[in-house]
C-alpha positions as CSV (number, residue, x, y, z in Angstrom):
1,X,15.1,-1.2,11.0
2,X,14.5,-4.7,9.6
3,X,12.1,-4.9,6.7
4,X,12.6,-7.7,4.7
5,X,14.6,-5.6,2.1
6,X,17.2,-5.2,4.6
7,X,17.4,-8.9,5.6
8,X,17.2,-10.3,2.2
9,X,19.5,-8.3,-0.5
10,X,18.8,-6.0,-2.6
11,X,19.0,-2.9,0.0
12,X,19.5,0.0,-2.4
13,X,16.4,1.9,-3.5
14,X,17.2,1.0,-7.2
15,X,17.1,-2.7,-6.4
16,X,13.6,-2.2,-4.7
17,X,12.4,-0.5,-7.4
18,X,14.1,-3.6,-9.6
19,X,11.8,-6.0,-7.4
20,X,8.7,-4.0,-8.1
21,X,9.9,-4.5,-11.9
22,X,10.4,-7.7,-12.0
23,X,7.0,-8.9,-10.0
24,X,4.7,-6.8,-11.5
25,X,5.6,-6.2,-14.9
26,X,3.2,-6.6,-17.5
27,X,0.3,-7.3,-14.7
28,X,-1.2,-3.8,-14.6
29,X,-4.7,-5.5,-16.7
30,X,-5.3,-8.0,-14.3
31,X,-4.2,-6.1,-11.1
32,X,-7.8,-5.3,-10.0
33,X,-8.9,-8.6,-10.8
34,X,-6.1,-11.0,-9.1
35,X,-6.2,-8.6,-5.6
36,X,-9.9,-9.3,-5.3
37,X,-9.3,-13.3,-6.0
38,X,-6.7,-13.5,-4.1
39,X,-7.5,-11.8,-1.0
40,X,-11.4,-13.5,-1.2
41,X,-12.6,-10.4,-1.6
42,X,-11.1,-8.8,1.6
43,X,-9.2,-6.5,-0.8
44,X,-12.2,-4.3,-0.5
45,X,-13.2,-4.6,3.0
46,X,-9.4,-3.8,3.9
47,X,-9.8,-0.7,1.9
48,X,-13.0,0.4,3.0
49,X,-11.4,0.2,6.8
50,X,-8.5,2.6,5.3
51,X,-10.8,4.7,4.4
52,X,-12.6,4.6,7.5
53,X,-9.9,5.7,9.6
54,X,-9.3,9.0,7.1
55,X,-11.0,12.2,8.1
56,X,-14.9,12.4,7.6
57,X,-13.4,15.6,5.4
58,X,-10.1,16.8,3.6
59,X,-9.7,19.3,0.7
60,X,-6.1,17.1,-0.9
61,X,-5.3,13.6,-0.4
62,X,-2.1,11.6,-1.1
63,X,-2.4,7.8,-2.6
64,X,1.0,6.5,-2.3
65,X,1.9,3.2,-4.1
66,X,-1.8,4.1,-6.4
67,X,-1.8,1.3,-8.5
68,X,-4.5,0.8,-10.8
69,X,-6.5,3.8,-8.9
70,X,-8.7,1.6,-7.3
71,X,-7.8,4.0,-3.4
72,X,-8.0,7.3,-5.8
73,X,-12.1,5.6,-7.2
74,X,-12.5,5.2,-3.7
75,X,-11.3,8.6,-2.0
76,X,-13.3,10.7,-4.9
77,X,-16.3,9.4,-3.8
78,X,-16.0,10.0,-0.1
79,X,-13.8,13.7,-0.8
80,X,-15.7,14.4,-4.3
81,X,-14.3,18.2,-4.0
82,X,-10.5,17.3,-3.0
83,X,-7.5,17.3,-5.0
84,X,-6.2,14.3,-5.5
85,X,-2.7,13.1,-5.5
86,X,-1.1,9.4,-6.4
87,X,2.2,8.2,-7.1
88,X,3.1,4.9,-8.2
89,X,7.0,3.2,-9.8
90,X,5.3,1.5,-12.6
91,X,4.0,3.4,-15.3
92,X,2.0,0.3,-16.8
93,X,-0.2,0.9,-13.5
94,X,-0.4,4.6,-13.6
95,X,-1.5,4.4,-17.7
96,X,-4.3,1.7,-16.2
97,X,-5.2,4.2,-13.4
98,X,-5.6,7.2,-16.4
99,X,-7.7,5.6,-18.2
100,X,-10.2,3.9,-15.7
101,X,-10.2,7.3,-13.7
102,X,-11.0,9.4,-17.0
103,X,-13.5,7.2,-17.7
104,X,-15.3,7.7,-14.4
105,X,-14.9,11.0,-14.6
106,X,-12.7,11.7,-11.9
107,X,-9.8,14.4,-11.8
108,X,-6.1,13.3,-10.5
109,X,-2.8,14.3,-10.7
110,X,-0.6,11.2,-11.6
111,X,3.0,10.5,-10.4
112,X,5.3,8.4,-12.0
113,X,7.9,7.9,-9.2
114,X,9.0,6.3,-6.1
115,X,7.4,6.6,-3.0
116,X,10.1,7.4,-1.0
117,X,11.3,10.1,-3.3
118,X,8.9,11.6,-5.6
119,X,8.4,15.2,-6.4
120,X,5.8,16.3,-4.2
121,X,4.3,20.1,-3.9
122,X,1.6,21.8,-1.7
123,X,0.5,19.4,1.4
124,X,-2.1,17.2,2.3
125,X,-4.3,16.8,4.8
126,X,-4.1,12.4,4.6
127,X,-2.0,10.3,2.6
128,X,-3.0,6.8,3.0
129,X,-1.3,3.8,1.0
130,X,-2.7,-0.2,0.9
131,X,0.5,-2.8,0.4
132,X,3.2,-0.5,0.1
133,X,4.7,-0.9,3.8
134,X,6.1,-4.3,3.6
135,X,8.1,-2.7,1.0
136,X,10.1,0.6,2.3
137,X,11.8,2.0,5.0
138,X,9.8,3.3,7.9
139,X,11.7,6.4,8.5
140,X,12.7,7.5,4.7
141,X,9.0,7.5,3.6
142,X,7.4,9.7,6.6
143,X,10.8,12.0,6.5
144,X,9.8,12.5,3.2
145,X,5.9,13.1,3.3
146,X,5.9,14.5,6.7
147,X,6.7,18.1,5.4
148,X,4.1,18.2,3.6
149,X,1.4,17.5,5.8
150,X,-0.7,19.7,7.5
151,X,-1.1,20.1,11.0
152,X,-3.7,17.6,12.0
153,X,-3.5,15.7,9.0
154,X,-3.2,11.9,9.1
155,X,-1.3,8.9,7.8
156,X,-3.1,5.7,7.3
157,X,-1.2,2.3,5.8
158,X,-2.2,-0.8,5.3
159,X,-0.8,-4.1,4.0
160,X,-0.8,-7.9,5.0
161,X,0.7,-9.4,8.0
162,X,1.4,-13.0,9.3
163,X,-1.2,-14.5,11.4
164,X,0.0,-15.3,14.7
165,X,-1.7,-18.2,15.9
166,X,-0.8,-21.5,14.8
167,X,-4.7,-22.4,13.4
168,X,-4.9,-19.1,11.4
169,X,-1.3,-19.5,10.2
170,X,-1.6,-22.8,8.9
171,X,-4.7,-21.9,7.2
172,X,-2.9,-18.6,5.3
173,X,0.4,-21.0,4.8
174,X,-2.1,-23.5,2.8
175,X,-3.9,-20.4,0.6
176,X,-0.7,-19.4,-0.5
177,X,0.4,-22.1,-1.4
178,X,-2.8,-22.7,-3.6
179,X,-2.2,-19.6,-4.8
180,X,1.5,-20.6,-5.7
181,X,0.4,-23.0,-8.3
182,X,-3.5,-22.7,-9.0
183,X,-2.9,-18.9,-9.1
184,X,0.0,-18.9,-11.6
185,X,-1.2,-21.3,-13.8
186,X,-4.8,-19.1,-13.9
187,X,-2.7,-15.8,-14.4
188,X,0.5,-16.8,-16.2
189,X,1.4,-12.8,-16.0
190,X,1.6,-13.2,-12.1
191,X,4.2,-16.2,-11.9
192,X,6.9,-13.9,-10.4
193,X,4.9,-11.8,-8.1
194,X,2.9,-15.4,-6.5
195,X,6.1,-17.7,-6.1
196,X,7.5,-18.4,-2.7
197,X,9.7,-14.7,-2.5
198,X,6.3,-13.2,-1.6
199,X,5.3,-15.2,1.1
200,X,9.0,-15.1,2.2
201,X,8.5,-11.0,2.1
202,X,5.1,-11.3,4.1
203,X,6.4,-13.4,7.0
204,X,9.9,-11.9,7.2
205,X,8.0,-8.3,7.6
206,X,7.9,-6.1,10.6
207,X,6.5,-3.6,9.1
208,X,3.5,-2.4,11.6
209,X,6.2,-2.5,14.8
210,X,8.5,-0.3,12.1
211,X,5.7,2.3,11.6
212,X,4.4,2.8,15.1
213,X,8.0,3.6,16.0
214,X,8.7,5.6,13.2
215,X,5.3,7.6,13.6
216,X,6.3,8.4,17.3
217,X,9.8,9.5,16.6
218,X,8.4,11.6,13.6
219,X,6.0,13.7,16.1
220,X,2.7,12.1,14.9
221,X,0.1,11.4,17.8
222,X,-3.0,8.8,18.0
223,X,-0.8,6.0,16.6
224,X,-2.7,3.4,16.4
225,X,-2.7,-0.6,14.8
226,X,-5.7,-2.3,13.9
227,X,-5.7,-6.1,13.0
228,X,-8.2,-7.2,10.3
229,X,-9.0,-10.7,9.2
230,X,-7.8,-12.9,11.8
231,X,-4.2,-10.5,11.7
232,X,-4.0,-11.6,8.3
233,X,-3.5,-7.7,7.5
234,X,-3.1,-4.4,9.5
235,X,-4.1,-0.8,9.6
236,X,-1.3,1.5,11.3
237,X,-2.1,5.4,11.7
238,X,-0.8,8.5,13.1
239,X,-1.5,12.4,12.6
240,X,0.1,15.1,12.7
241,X,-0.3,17.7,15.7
242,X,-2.8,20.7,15.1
């Protein structure tokens, strides 16, 4: 498997989670703000296609990677009687998620933990994730979650991807670099997380080829990719046999 964490040391799980630390400390405020600005508002377009691909119905769903709860907002409106489920490393985001999801009025249980590893009980019948691919090892994650999934459940992931062709690439290249100095000098907090070792993550990433594999070798059936925004981003599902 090549993710860019296995190109580009660190390759231990502590180091990833050292990455996460180190780009997204002390950002957990402006998180809902900065994705919507920087993505031109395709953040929630991208999302509403996630959510899309999900089951018209499910009685427990899995956010993986839940950030700031704006999936979890999201899935109680279309599941308002499921038990929901997220899990995210930093605890700045999770205290953001708490409060916002409290104040809406909108039970969740709350994970402090690492995707690839964190305590998990019952099963689910969809665990979706947006920008958490690019980040993780294909096979570790779904050998992890896949027991505890039920038969016919669903997977559904989504993060960005590198345009292909050249008129859609050079367009992204020039965005980011925008955002590499208009961005951080707007949102100061977000220096580390908009420098070049982004970008360099983004185009180095494989990570829809990685998960269509992985999906088939872990049983799951319907995989399927969908490109979004002129392949600037990708939606990769799977489910589970009934």
């Amino acid at each position: 498997m090549a993710t860019y964490l296995d190109q580009h040391e660190p390759e231990r799980p502590e180091d990833r989670e050292a990455l996460v630390e180190r780009w997204f400390s002390g950002t957990g405020s402006s998180y809902d703000r900065v994705v919507a600005w920087t993505t031109l508002g395709l953040d929630g377009w991208w999302k509403r296609r996630m959510l899309a691909t999900m089951p018209p119905s499910a009685d427990r769903v899995l956010d993986l990677a839940c950030g700031t709860g704006i999936v979890l907002e999201r899935l109680a409106r279309k599941y308002p009687e499921a038990g929901l489920v997220g899990v995210d490393l930093t605890q700045e985001y999770l205290d953001v998620a708490e409060r916002k999801l409290r104040g809406l009025g909108i039970q969740a249980e709350l994970i402090h933990g690492n995707a690839e590893s964190a305590a998990l009980t019952g099963r689910f019948d969809a665990v979706c994730s947006s920008y958490i691919p690019k980040y993780v090892d294909a096979d570790t994650l779904l050998a992890h979650i896949t027991p505890h999934i039920r038969p016919g459940g669903v997977v559904v992931l989504h993060d960005f991807t590198m345009p292909k062709t050249l008129v859609y690439r050079g367009v992204w290249r020039a965005w980011m670099g925008l955002l590499g100095t208009v961005g951080r000098r707007a949102f100061p907090a977000w220096e580390k997380a908009l420098d070049r070792e982004l970008v360099t993550v983004i185009q180095n990433t494989h990570w829809p080829r990685l998960f269509m594999d992985s999906l088939g070798r872990h049983g799951y059936v319907d995989v399927q990719g969908q490109r979004l925004s002129a392949r600037s981003a990708m939606i990769v599902s799977g489910r589970r046999p009934d």
